[in-house]
C-alpha positions as CSV (number, residue, x, y, z in Angstrom):
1,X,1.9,1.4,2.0
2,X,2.8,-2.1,1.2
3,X,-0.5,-3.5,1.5
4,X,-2.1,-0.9,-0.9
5,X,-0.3,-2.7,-4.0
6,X,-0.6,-6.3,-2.6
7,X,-4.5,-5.8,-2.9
8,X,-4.1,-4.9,-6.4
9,X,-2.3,-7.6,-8.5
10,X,-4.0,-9.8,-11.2
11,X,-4.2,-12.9,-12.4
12,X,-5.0,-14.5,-15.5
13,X,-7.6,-17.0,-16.1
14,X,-6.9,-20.7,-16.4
15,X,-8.1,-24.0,-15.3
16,X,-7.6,-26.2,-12.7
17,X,-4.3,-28.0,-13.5
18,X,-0.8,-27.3,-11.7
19,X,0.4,-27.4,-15.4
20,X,-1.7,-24.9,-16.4
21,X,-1.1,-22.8,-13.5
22,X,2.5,-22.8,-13.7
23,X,2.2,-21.9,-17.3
24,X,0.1,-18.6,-16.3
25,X,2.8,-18.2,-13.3
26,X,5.2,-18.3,-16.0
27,X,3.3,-16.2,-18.2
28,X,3.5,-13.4,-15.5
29,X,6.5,-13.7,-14.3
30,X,7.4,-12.6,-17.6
31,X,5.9,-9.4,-17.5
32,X,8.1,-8.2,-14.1
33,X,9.5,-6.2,-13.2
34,X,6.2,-4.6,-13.3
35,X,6.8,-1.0,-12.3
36,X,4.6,0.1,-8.8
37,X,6.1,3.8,-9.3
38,X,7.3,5.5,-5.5
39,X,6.9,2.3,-3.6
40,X,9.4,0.0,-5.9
41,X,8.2,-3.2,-8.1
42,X,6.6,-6.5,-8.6
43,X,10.1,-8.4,-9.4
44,X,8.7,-12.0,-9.9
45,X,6.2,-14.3,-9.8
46,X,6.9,-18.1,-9.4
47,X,5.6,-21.6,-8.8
48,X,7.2,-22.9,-6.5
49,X,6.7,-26.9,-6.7
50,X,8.6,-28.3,-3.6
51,X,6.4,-25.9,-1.4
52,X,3.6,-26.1,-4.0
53,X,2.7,-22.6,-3.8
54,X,2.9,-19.0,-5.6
55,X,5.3,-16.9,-4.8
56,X,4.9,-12.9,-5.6
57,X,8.3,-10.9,-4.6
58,X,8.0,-7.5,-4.4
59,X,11.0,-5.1,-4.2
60,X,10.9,-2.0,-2.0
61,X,12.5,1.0,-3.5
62,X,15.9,2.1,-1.6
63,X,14.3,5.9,-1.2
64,X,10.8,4.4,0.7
65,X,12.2,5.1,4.4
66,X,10.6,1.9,5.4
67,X,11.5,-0.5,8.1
68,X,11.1,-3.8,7.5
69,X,11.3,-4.9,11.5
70,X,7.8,-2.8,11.7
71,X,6.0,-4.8,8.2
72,X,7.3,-7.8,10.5
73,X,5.2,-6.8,13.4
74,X,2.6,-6.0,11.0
75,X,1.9,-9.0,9.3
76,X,-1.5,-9.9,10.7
77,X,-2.5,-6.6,9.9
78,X,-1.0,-6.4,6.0
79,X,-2.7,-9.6,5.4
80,X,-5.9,-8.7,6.6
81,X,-5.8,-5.7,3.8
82,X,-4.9,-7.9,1.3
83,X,-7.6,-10.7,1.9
84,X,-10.4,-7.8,2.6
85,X,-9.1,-6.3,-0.5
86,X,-9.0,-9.4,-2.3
87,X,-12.5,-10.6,-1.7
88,X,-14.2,-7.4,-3.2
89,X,-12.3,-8.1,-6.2
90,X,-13.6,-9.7,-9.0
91,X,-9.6,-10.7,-10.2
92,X,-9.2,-11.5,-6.8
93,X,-11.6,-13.9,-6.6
94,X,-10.6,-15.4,-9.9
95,X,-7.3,-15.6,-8.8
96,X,-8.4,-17.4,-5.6
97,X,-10.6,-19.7,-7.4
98,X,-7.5,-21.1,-10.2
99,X,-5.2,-21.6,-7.1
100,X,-7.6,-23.6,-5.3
101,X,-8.5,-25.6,-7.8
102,X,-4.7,-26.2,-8.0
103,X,-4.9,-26.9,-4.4
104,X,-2.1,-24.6,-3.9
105,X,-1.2,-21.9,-1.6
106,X,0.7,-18.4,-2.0
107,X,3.5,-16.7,0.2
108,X,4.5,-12.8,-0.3
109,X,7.9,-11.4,-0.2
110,X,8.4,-7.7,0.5
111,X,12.0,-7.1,0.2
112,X,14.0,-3.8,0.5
113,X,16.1,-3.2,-2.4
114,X,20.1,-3.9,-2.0
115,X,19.6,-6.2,1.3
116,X,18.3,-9.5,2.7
117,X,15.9,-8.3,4.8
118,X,12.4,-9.5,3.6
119,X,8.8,-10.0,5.3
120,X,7.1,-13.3,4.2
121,X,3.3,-12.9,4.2
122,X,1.3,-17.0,3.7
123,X,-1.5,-17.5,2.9
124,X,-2.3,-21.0,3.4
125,X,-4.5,-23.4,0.9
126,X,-7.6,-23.5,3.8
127,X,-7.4,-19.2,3.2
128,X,-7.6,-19.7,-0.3
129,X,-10.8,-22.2,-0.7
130,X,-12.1,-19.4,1.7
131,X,-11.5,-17.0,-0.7
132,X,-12.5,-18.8,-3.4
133,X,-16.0,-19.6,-1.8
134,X,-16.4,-16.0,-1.1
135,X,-16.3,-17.0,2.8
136,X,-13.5,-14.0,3.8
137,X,-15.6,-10.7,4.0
138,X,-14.4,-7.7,2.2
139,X,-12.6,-5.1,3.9
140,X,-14.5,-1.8,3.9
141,X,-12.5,1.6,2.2
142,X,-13.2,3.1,6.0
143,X,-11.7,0.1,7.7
144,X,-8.8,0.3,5.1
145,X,-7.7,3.7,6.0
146,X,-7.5,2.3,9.9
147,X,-5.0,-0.2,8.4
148,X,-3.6,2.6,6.7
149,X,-2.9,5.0,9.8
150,X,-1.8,1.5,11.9
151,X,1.0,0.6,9.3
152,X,1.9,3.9,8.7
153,X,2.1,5.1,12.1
154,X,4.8,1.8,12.4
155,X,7.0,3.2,10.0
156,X,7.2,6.3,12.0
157,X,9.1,8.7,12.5
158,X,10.0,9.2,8.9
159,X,12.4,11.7,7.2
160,X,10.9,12.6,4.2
161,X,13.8,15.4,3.5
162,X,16.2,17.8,5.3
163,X,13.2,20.0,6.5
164,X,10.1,17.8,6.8
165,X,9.5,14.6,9.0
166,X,6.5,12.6,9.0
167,X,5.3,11.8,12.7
168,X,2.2,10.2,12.1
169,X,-0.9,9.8,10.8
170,X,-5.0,9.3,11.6
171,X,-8.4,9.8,10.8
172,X,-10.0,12.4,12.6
173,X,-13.9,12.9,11.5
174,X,-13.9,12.7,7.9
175,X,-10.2,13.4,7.1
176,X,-7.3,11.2,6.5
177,X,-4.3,13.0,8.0
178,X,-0.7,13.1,7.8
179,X,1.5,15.3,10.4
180,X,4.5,16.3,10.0
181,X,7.0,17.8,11.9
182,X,9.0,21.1,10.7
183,X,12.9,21.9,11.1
184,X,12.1,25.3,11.9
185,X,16.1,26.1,12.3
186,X,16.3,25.9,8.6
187,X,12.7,27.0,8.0
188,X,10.4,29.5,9.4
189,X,6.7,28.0,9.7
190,X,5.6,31.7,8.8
191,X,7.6,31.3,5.1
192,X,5.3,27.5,5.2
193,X,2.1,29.6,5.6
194,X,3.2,32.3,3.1
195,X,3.4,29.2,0.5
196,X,0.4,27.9,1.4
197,X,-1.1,27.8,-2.0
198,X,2.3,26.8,-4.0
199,X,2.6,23.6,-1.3
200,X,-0.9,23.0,-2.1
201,X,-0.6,22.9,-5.8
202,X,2.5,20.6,-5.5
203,X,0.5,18.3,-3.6
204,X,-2.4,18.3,-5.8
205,X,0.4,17.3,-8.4
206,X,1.3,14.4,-6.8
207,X,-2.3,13.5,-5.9
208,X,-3.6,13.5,-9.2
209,X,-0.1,12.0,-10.6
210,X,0.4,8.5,-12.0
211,X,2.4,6.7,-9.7
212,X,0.2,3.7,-8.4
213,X,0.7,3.7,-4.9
214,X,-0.7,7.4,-3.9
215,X,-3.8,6.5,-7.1
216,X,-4.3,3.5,-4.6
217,X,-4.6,5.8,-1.6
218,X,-6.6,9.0,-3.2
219,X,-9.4,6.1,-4.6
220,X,-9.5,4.2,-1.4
221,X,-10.2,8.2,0.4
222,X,-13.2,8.8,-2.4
223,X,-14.6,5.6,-2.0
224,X,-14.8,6.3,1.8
225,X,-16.0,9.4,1.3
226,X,-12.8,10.9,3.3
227,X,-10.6,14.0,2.5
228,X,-6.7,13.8,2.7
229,X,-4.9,16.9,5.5
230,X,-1.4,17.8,5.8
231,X,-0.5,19.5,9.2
232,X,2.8,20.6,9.1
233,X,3.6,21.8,12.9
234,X,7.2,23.8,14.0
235,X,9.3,21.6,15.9
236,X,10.3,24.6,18.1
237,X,7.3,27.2,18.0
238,X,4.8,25.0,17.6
239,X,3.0,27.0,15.1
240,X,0.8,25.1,12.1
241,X,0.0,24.5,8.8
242,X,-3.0,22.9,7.6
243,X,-3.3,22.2,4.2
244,X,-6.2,20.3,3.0
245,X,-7.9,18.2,-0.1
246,X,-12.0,18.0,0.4
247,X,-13.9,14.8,-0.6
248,X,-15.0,16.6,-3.6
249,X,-11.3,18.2,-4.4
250,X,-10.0,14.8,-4.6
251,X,-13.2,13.7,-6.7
252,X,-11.6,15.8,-9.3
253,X,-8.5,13.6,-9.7
């Protein structure tokens, strides 16, 4: 989930200059914290001079049961998404461009909110001219969502609350698919079937909702042409659930 709102941020145009670049850093960094919904926030952006790079910090929200020992493992991997991401861009490649002219380079901090743990993702000055010169390829939406299933699938198992755990998740055929697992001691999965339809508007709630993180993931399923499945399966019985968005539901959103 991380590396769906490090693809997104902006930058705003300026020239070459470190002065000038630090003034736009500046400029930013007074707009945080920039709200990024469920996930948490962009809480700064800085120049840093001794290093000569920019710095993004982004806080993870204390509810997102993520571990930040499995982003560590997973660095390679976020920083593919964000380069790939990056380079189809157009503000991407702007950014790019101003911060190579400044010769600089740019680290990202993913921090959990209330601790010291953080992940550092660099990206060194060589990456950046790259960028900038439009030699890093773009990541395709279909080659995202593998990124997606590899980062979440790090993160689990996952309690999402007292009755529902999130075991993993993969692309099978033309679907994007989360499984979870069902407490069926406090649930029965026959009262889950029976609510089919009220589950499945709730989720089309939050699908077509405003928070930026699941917007990030529905647009990166369309533009793959991919549908999104929840399969809820018993933990005792066995018994499933499938509940599922079409390419053309989620078109709708």
């Amino acid at each position: 989930m991380a590396f769906m709102l490090l693809a997104s941020m902006t930058f705003y145009s300026c020239d070459s200059s470190k002065k000038e670049l630090r003034a736009n850093v500046e400029s930013v960094n007074s707009e945080c914290p920039i709200d990024l919904g469920m996930f948490g926030e962009i809480s700064s952006m800085e120049f840093n001079e001794d290093e000569d790079e920019v710095v993004f910090t982004m806080t993870i929200s204390k509810d997102m049961p993520i571990k930040i020992s499995a982003l560590n493992k997973l660095k390679n991997t976020l920083k593919r998404a964000m380069l790939g991401s990056w380079a189809e861009s157009e503000d991407g490649i702007k950014m790019m461009k101003v911060i190579a002219k400044a010769d600089s380079k740019i680290t990202i901090v993913l921090q959990t909110e209330g601790t010291n743990q953080n992940v550092k993702i660099k990206v060194s000055k060589d990456e950046v001219r790259d960028l900038a010169d439009g030699k890093i390829d773009p990541i395709s939406p279909r080659d995202l969502l593998e990124i997606y299933v590899t980062s979440t699938n790090a993160q689990c198992p996952m309690q999402v609350d007292e009755l529902t755990t999130l075991s993993s998740a993969s692309l099978e055929g033309d679907n994007f698919v989360y499984n979870y697992s069902i407490d069926e001691s406090s649930i029965s999965m026959a009262s889950i079937e029976e609510n089919r339809e009220s589950i499945k508007a709730n989720l089309k709630q939050v699908l077509s909702g405003s928070d930026p993180t699941i917007k990030q993931m529905v647009s990166v399923c369309k533009n793959a042409d991919t549908g999104i499945l929840y399969r809820y399966v018993g933990d005792i019985s066995g018994n499933v659930c499938i509940i599922k968005f079409s390419p053309s539901e989620l078109s709708d959103f």
